[in-house]
Each structure stands twice: as C-alpha cells, then as structure tokens.
N, CA, C and O atoms as a MOPAC input file, in Angstrom:
PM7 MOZYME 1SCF
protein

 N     -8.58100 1    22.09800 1    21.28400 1
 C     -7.61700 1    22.60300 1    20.33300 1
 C     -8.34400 1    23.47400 1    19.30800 1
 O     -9.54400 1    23.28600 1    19.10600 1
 N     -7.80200 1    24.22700 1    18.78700 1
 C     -8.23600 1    25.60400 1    17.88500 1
 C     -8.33200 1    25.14400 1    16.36200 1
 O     -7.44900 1    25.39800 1    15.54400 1
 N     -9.32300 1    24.54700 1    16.11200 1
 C     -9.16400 1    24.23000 1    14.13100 1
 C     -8.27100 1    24.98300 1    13.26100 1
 O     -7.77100 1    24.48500 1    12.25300 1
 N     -8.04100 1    26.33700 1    13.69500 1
 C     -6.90200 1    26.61900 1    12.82300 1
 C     -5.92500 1    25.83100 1    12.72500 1
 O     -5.47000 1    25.44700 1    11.64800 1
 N     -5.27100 1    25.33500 1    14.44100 1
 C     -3.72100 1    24.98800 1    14.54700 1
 C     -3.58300 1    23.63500 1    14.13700 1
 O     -2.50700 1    23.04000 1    14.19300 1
 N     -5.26700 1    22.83400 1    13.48200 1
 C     -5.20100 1    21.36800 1    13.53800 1
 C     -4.40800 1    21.23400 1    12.14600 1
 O     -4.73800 1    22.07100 1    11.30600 1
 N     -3.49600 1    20.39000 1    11.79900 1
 C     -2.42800 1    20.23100 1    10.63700 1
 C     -3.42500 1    18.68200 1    10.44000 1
 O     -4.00500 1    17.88500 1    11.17700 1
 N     -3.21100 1    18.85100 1     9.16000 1
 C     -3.81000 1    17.81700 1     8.35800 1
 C     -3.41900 1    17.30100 1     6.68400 1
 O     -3.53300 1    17.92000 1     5.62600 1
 N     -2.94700 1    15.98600 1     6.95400 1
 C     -1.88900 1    15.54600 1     6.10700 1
 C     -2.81500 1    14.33800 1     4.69800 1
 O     -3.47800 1    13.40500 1     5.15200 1
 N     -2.77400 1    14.43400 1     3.84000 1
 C     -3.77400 1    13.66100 1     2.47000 1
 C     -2.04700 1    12.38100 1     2.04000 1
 O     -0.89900 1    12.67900 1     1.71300 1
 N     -2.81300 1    10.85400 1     2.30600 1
 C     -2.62700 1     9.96600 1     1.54100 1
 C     -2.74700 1     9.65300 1     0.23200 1
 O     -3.87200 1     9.93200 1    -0.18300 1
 N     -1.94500 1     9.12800 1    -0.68000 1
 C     -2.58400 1     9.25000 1    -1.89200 1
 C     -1.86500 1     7.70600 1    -2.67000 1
 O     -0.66800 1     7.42100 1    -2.67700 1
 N     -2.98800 1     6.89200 1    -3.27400 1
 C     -2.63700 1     5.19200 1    -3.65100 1
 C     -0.86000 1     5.33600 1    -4.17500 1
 O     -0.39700 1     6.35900 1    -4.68000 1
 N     -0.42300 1     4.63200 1    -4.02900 1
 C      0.99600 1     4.69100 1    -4.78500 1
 C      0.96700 1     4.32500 1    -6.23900 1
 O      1.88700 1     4.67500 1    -6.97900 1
 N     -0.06100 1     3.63100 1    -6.67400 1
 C     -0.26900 1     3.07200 1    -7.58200 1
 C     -1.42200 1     3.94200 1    -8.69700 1
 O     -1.78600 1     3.45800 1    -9.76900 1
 N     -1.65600 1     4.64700 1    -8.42300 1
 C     -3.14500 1     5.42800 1    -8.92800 1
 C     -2.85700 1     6.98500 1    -8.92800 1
 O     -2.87900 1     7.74600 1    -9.89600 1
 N     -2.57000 1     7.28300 1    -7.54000 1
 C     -2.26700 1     8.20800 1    -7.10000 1
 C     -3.22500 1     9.10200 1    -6.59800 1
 O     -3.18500 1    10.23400 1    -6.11500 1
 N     -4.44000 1     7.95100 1    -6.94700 1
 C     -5.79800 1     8.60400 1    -6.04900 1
 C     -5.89700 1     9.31900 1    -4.59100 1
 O     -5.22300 1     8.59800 1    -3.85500 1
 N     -6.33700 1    10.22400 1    -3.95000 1
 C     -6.34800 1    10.84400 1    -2.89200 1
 C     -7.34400 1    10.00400 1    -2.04700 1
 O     -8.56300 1     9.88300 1    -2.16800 1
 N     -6.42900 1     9.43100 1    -1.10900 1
 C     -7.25000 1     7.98800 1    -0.24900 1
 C     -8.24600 1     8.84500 1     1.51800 1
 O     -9.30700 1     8.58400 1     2.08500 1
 N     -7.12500 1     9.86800 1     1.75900 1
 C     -7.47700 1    10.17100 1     3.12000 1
 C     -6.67500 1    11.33100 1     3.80800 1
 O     -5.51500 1    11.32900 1     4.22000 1
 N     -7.67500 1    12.38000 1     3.81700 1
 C     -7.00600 1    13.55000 1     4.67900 1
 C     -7.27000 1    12.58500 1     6.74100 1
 O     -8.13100 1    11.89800 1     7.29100 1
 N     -5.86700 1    13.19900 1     7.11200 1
 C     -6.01400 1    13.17200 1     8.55200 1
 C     -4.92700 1    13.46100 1     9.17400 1
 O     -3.79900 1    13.62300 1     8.70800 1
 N     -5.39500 1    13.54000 1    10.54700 1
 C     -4.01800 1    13.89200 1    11.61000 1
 C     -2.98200 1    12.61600 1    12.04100 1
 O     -3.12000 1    11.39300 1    12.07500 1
 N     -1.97400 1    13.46500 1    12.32500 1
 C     -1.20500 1    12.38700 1    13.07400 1
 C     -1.73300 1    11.69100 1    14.12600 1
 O     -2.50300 1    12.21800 1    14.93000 1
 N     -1.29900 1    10.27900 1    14.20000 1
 C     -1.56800 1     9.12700 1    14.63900 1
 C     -2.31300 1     8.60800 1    14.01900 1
 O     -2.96000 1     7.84300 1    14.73400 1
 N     -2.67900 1     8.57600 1    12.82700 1
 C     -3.51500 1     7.46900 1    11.79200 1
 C     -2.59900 1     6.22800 1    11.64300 1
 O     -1.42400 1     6.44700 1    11.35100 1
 N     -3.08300 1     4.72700 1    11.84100 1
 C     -2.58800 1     3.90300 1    11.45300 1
 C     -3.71000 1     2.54700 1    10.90200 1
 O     -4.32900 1     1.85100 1    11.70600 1
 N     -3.78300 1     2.39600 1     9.53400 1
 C     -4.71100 1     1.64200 1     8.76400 1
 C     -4.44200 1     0.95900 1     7.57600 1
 O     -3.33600 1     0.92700 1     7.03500 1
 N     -5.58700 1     0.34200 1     7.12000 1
 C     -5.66700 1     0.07900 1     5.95000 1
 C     -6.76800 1     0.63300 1     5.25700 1
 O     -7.81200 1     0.90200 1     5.85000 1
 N     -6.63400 1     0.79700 1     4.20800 1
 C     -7.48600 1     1.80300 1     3.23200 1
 C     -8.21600 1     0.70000 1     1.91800 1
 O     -7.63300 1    -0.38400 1     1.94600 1
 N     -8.77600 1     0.72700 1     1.36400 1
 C     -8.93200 1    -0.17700 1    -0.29600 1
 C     -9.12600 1     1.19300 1    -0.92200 1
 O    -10.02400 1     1.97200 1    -0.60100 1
 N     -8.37700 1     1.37200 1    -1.66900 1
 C     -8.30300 1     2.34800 1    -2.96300 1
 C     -9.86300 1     2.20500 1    -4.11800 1
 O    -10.13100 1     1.31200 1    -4.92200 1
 N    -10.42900 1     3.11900 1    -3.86400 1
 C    -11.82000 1     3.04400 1    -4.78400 1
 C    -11.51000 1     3.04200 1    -6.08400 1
 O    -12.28500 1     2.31900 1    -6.71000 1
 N    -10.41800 1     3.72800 1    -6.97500 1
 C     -9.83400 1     3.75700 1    -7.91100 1
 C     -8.95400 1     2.68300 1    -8.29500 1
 O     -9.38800 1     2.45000 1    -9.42300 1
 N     -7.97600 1     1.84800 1    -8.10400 1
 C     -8.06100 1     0.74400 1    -8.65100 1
 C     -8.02800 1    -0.67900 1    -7.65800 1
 O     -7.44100 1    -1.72300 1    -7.94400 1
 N     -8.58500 1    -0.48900 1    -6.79200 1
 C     -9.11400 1    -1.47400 1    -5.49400 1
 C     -8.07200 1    -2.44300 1    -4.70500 1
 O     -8.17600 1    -3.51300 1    -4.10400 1
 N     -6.86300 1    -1.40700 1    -5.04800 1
 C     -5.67700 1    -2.40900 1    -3.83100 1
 C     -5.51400 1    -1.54000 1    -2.44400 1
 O     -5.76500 1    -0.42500 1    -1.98600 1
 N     -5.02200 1    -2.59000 1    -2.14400 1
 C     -5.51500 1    -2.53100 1     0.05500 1
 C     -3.90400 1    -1.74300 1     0.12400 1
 O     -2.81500 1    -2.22000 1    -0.19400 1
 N     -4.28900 1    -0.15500 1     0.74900 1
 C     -2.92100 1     0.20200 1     0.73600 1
 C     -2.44700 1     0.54800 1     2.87400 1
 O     -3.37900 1     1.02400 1     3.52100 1
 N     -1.29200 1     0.30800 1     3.54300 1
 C     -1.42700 1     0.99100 1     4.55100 1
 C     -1.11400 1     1.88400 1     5.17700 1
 O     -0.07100 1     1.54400 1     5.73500 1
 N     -1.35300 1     2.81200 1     5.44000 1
 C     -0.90200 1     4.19000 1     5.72400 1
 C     -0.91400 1     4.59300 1     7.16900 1
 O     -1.77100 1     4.40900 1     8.03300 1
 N      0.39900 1     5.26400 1     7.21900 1
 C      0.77800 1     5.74900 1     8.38700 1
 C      1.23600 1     7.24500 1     8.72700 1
 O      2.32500 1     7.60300 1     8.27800 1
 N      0.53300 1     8.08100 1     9.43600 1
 C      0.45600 1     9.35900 1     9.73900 1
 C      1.06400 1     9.41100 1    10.90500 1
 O      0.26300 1     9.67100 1    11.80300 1
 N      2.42900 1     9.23600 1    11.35600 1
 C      3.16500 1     9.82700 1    12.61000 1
 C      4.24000 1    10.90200 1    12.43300 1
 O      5.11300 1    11.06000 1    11.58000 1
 N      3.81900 1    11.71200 1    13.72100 1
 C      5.10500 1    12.32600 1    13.51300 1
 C      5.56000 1    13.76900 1    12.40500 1
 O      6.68900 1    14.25100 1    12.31000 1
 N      4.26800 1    14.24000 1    11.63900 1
 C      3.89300 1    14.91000 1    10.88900 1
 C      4.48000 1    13.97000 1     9.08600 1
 O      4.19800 1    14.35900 1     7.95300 1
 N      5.23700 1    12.84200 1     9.43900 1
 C      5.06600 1    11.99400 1     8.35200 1
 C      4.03500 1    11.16000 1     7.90200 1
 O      3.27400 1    10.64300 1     8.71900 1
 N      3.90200 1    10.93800 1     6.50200 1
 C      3.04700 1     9.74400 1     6.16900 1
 C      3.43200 1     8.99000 1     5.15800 1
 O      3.63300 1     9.29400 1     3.98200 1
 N      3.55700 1     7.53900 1     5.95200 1
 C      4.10900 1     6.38100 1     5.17100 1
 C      2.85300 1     5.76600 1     4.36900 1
 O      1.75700 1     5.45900 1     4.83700 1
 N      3.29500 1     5.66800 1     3.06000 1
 C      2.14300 1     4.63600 1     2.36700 1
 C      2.93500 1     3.44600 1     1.59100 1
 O      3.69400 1     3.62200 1     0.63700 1
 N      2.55700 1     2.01200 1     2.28100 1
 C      3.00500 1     1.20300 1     1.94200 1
 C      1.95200 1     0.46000 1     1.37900 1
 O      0.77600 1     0.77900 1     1.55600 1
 N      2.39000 1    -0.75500 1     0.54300 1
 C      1.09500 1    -1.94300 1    -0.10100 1
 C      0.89300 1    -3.07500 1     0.93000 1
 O      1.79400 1    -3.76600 1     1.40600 1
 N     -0.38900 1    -3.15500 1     1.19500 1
 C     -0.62300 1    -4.53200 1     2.03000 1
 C      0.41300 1    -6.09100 1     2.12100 1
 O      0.38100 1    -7.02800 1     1.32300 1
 N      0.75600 1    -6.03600 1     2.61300 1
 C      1.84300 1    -7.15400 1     2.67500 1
 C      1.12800 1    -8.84600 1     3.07500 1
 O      1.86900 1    -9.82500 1     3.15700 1

C-alpha cells in the first residue's frame, strides 16, 4: 500500500484529553494514559474511533 493513501486516526484520554495514539483501522486495546494514568480502551474500526474507560 502507498503511505500516502494510509489514513490515520489519533485517540485522545476522555478525561485529560491527552493524545494517547495515532493508528489505522483495526486497532483494538487498552492504553494507560501517561497524563493522568487511567486505563482507557480504544477502538479504531471502520474509519471510527471509540474511546471508552476500562470497565
């Protein structure tokens, strides 16, 4: 694939609003926020990205 056409989507804490993680679709994780250290999980499908709090 051609780095131009690669689309690349930035997470950001819900809580902070710190910038956790550039990436492509199909990311599915957990992150710890370096800024105020809660476990957040984020989901990159679909050209969406869900950021929810560790449950």
């Amino acid at each position: 694939m051609d780095e131009k056409n690669i689309h690349l989507y930035y997470a950001c804490c819900p809580y902070c609003k710190n910038v956790l993680v550039q990436s492509q679709n199909g990311m599915d994780g957990y992150i710890k926020c370096s800024k105020c250290d809660n476990y957040i999980h984020i989901i990159v499908r679909n050209g969406t990205v869900t950021v929810k709090t560790k449950s």
